[in-house]
LOTOR-403732 format. One record per residue (C-alpha): residue in three letters; x, y, z. Coordinates in nm, 4 decimals. Layout:
ATOM   code          X          Y          Z
ATOM    ALA          X          Y          Z
...
This chain:
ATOM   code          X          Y          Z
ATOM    UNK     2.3136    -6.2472    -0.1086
ATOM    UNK     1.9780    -6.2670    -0.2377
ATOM    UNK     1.8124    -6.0905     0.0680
ATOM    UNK     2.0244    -5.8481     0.0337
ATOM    UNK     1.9716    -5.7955    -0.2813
ATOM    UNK     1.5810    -5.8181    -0.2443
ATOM    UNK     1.6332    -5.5345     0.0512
ATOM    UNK     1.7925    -5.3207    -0.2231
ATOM    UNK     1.5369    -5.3643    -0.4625
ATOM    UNK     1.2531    -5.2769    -0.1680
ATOM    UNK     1.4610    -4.9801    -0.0496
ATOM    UNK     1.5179    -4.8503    -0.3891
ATOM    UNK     1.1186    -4.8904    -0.4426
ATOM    UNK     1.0345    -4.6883    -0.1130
ATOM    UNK     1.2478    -4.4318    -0.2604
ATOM    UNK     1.1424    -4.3796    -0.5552
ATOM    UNK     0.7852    -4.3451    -0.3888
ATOM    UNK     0.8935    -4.1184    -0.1528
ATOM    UNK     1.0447    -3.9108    -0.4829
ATOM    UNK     0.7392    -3.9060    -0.6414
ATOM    UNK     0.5346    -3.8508    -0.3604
ATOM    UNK     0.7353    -3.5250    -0.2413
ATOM    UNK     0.6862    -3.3919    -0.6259
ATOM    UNK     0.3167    -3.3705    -0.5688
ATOM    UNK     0.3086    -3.1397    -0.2870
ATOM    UNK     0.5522    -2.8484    -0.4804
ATOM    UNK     0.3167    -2.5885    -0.6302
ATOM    UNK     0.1963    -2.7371    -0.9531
ATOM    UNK     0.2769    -2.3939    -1.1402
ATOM    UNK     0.6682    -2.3697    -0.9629
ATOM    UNK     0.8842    -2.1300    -1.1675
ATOM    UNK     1.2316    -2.2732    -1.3028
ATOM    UNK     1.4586    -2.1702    -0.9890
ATOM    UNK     1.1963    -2.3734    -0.7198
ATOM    UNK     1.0501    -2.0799    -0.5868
ATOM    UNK     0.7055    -2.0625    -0.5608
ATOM    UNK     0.7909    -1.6583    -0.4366
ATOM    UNK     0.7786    -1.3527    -0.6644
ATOM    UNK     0.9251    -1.0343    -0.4896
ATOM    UNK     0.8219    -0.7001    -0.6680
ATOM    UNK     0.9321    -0.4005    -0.6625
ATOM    UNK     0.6606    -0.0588    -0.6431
ATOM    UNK     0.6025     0.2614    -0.5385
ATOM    UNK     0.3381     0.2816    -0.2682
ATOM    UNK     0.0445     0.4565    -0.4606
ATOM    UNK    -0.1093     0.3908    -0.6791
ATOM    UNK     0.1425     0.0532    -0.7840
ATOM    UNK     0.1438    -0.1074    -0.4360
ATOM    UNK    -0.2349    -0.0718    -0.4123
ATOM    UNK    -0.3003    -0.2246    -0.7461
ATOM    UNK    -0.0602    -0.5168    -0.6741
ATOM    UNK    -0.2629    -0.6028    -0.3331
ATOM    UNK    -0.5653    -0.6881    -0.5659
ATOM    UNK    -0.3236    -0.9293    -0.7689
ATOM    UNK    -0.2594    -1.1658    -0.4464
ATOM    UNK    -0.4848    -1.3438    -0.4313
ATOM    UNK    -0.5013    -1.4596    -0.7863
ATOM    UNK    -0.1504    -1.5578    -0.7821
ATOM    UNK    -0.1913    -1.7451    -0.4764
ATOM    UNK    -0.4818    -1.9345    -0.7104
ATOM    UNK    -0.1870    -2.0115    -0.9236
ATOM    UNK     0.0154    -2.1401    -0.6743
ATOM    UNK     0.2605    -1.8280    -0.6641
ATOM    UNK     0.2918    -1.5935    -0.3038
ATOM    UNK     0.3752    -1.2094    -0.3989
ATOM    UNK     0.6493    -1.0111    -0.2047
ATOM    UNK     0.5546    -0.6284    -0.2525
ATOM    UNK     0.8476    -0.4113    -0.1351
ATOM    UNK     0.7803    -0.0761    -0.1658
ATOM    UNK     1.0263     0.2149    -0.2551
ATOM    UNK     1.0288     0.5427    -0.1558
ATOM    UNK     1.2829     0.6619    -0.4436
ATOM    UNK     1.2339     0.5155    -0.7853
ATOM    UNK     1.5288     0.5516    -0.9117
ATOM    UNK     1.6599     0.2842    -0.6950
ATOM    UNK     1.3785     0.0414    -0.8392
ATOM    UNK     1.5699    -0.0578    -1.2100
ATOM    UNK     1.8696    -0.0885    -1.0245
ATOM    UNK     1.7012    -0.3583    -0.7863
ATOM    UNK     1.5920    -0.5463    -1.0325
ATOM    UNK     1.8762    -0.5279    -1.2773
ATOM    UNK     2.0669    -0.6724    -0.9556
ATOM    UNK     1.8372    -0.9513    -0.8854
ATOM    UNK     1.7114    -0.8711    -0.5342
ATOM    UNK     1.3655    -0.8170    -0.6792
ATOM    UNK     1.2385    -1.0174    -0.9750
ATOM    UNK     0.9906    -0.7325    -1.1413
ATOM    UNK     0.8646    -0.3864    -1.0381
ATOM    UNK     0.5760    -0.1827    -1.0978
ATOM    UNK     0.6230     0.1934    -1.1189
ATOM    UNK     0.7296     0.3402    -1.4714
ATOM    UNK     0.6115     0.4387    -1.7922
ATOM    UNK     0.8020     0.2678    -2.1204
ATOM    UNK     0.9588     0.5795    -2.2138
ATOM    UNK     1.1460     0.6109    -1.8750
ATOM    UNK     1.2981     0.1973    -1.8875
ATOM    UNK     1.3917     0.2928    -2.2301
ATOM    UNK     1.6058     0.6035    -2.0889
ATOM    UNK     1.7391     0.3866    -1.8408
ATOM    UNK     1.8059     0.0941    -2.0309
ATOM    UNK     2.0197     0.3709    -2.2711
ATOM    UNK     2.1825     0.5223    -1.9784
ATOM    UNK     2.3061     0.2170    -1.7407
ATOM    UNK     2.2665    -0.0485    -2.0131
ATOM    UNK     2.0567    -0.2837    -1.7928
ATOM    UNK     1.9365    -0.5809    -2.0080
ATOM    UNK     1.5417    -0.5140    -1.8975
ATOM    UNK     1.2362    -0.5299    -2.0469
ATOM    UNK     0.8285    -0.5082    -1.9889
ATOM    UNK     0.5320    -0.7312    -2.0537
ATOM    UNK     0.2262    -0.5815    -2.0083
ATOM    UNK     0.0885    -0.2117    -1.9928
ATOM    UNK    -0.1293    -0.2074    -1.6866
ATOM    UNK    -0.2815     0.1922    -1.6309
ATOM    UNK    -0.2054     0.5415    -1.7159
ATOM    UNK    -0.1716     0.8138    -1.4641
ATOM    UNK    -0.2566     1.1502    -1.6909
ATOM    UNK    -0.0009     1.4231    -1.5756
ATOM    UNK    -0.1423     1.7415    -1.4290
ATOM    UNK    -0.0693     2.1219    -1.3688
ATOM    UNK    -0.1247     2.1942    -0.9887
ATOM    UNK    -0.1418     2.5086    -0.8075
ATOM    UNK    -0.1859     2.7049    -0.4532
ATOM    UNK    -0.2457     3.0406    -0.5732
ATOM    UNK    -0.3916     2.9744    -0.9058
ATOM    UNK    -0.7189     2.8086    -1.0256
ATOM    UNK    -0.6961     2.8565    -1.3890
ATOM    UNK    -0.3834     2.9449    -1.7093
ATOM    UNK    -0.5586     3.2532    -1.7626
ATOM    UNK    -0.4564     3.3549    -1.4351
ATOM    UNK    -0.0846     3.2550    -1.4733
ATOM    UNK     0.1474     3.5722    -1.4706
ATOM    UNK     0.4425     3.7031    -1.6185
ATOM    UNK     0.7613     3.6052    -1.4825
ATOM    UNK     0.6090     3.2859    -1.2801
ATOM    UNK     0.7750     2.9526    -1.1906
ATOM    UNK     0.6344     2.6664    -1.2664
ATOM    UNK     0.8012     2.3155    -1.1282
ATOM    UNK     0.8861     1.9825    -1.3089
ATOM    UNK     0.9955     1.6372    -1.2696
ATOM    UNK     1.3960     1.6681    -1.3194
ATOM    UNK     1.4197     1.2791    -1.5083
ATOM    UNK     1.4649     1.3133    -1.8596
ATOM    UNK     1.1317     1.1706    -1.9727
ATOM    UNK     0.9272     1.3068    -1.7171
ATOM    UNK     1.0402     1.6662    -1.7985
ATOM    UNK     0.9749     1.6387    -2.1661
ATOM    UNK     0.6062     1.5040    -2.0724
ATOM    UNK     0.5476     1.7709    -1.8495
ATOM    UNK     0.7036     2.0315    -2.0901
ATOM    UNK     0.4868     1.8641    -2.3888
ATOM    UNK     0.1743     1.9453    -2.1224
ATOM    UNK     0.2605     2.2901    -2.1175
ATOM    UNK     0.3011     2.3333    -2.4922
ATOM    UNK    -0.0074     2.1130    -2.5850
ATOM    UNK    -0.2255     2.4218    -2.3556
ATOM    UNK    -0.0772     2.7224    -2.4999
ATOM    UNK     0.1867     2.8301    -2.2049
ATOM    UNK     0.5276     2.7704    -2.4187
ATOM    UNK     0.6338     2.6186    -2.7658
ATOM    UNK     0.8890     2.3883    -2.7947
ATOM    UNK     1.1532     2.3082    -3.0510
ATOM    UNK     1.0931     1.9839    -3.2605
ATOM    UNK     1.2750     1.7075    -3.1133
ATOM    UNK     1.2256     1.3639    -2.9904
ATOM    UNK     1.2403     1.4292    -2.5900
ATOM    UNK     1.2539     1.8164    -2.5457
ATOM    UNK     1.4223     1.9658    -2.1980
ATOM    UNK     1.3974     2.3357    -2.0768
ATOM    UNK     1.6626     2.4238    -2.3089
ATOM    UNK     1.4108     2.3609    -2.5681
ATOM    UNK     1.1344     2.6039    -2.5091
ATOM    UNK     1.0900     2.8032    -2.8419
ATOM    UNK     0.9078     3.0216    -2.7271
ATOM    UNK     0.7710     3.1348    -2.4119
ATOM    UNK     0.5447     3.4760    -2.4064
ATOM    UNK     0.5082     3.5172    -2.0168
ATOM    UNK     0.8774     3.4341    -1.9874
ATOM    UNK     0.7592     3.1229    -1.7680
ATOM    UNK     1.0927     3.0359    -1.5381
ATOM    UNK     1.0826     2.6325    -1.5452
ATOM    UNK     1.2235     2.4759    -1.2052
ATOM    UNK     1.3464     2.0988    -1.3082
ATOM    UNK     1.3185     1.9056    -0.8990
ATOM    UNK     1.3183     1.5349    -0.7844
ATOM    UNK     0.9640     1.4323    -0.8765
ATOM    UNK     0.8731     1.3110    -0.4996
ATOM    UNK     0.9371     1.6618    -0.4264
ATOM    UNK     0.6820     1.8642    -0.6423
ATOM    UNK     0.3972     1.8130    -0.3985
ATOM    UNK     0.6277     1.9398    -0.1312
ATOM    UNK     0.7570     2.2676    -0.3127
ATOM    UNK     0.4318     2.3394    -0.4082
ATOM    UNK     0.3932     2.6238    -0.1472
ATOM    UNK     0.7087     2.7722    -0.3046
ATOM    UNK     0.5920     2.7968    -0.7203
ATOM    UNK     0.3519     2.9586    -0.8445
ATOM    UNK     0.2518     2.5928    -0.9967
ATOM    UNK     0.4313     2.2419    -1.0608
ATOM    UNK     0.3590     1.9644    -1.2987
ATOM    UNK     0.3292     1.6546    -1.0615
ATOM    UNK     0.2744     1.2891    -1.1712
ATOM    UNK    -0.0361     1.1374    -1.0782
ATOM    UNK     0.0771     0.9049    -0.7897
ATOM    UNK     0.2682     1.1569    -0.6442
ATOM    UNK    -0.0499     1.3722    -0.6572
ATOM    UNK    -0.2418     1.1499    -0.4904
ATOM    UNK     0.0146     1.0834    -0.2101
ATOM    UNK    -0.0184     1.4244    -0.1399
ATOM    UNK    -0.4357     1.4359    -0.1157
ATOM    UNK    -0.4709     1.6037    -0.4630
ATOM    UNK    -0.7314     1.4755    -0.6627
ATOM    UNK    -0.6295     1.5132    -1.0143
ATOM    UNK    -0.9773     1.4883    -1.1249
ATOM    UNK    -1.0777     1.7694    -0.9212
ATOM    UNK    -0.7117     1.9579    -0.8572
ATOM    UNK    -0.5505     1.9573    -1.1823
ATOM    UNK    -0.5877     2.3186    -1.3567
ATOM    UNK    -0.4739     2.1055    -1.6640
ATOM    UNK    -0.4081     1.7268    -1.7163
ATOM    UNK    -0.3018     1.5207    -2.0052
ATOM    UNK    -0.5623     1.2945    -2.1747
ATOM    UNK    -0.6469     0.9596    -2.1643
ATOM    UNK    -0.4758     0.9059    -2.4867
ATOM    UNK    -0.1141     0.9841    -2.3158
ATOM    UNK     0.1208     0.7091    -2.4628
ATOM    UNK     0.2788     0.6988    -2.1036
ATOM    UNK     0.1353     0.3718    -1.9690
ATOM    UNK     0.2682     0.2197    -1.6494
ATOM    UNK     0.4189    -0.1454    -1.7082
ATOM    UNK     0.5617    -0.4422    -1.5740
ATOM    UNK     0.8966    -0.4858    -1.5756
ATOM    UNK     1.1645    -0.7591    -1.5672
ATOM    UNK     1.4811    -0.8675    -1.6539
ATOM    UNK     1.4807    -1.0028    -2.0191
ATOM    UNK     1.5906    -1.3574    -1.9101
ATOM    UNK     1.2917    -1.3606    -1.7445
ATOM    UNK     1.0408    -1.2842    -1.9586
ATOM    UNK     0.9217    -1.5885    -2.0383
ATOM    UNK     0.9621    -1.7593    -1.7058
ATOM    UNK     0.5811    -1.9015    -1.5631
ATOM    UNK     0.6117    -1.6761    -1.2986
ATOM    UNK     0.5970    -1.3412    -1.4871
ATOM    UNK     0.3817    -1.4543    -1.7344
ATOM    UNK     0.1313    -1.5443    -1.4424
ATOM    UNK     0.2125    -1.1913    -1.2694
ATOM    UNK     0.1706    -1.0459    -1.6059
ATOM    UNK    -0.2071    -1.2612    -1.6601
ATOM    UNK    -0.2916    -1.1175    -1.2939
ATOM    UNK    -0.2131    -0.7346    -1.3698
ATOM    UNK    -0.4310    -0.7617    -1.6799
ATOM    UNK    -0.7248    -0.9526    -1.5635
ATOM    UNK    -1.0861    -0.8007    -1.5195
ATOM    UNK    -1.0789    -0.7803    -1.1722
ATOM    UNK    -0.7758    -0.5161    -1.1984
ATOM    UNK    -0.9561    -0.2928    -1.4223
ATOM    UNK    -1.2788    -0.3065    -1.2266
ATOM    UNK    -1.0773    -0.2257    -0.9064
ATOM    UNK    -0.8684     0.0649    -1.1082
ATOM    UNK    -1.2174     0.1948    -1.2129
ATOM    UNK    -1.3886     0.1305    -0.8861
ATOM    UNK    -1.0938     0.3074    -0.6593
ATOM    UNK    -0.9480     0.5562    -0.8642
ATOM    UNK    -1.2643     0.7436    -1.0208
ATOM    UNK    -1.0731     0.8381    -1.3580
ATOM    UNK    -0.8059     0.9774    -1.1996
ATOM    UNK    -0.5798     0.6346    -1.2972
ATOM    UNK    -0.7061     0.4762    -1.6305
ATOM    UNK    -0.6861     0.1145    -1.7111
ATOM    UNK    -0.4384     0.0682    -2.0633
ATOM    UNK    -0.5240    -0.2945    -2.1231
């Protein structure tokens, strides 16, 4: 009985070794569901870019990112309200906050990482003075995105708008060269382009499409534009040790050297 007993004791020992032993070799910075793996959510330019630079200073803190990049972002809050990604990178806080009112998704954001100033672009025109009666000029169709691009417009003279919170088409006050305003999917402004006589186009869609918006933009908003891209997540996970490390990484001095180094003031750093 007592050898047995002894066995116990030395199995029980070798266990509790082996225990401790296996703890070691987890990633010292492991978030609470034992996955060293953050999957993200972006849109290819400028967000996927950005989050390349961020890789390897996770992996410093023991965390491998997952980039998967969508081609339609409105499918991107829907992703991560359903869990198959844990945080994406593509929107400005006025556009969560319309979603978050309109599907009631329990998200939030944790840092403000760059801005992307809107621009007027055009094929046929180089300058507002040469904008005519009667033309079309293209928008994003989302609800914030539209009253940015409308507040563009007003802020250089082409229409006035009536004084509310997040102004639509409906809203222009008044519009002296009877300006027709065409609301289309923003992916799709580059692409119409041909078609309008000019269309208000968000920066990463700009540069998708080879425009420069330092160079192409007839107008473009200024650096001061409160729409800053952010981080998302779910608000459960806000305070996890994974996003707060993703959230370190997108606001470290390396990203804002790369921003400035790649992007030439075309994409501004907001942190």
């Amino acid at each position: 009985m007592k050898l047995k007993k002894l066995l116990g004791l030395a199995l029980s020992g070798v266990l509790t070794i082996s225990a401790i032993g296996c703890s070691k070799t987890q990633p010292e910075n492991i978030d609470e569901k034992g996955n060293n793996k953050i999957v993200i959510g972006a849109s290819a330019i400028p967000h996927a870019e950005i989050l390349e630079e961020v890789k390897p200073i996770l992996q410093e803190k023991g965390y491998e990112l997952d980039i998967k990049v969508f081609d339609d972002y409105t499918l991107l809050n829907t992703a991560l309200d359903e869990g198959s990604i844990d945080a994406n990178f593509f929107q400005h806080v006025p556009y969560l906050e319309d979603t978050i009112d309109g599907q009631g998704y329990d998200l939030t954001y944790t840092a403000k990482v760059h801005i992307e100033p809107m621009g007027l672009y055009s094929k046929s025109i180089k300058s507002l003075d040469e904008l005519k009666e009667n033309s079309t000029i293209a928008i994003p169709n989302d609800a914030s995105n539209a009253a940015r691009a409308l507040k563009l417009l007003e802020d250089n003279g082409v229409i006035k708008l009536k004084d509310v919170e997040s102004p639509g088409a409906k809203d222009i006050a008044e519009n002296p060269k009877n300006i027709k305003v065409q609301e289309l999917d923003a992916a799709q402004l580059p692409v119409v382009l041909v078609d309008v006589d000019a269309a208000v186009i968000n920066t990463n869609y700009a540069l998708e499409a080879g425009l420069n918006p330092t160079k192409d933009a007839i107008i473009i908003e200024s650096k001061e534009s409160p729409y800053a891209n952010i981080l998302a997540c779910r608000t459960a996970d806000k305070d996890s040790k994974a996003i707060k490390a993703l959230t370190e990484a997108l606001n470290s001095k390396e990203v804002k050297e790369f921003i400035n180094e790649k992007y030439s003031g075309s994409i501004v750093p907001a942190f």
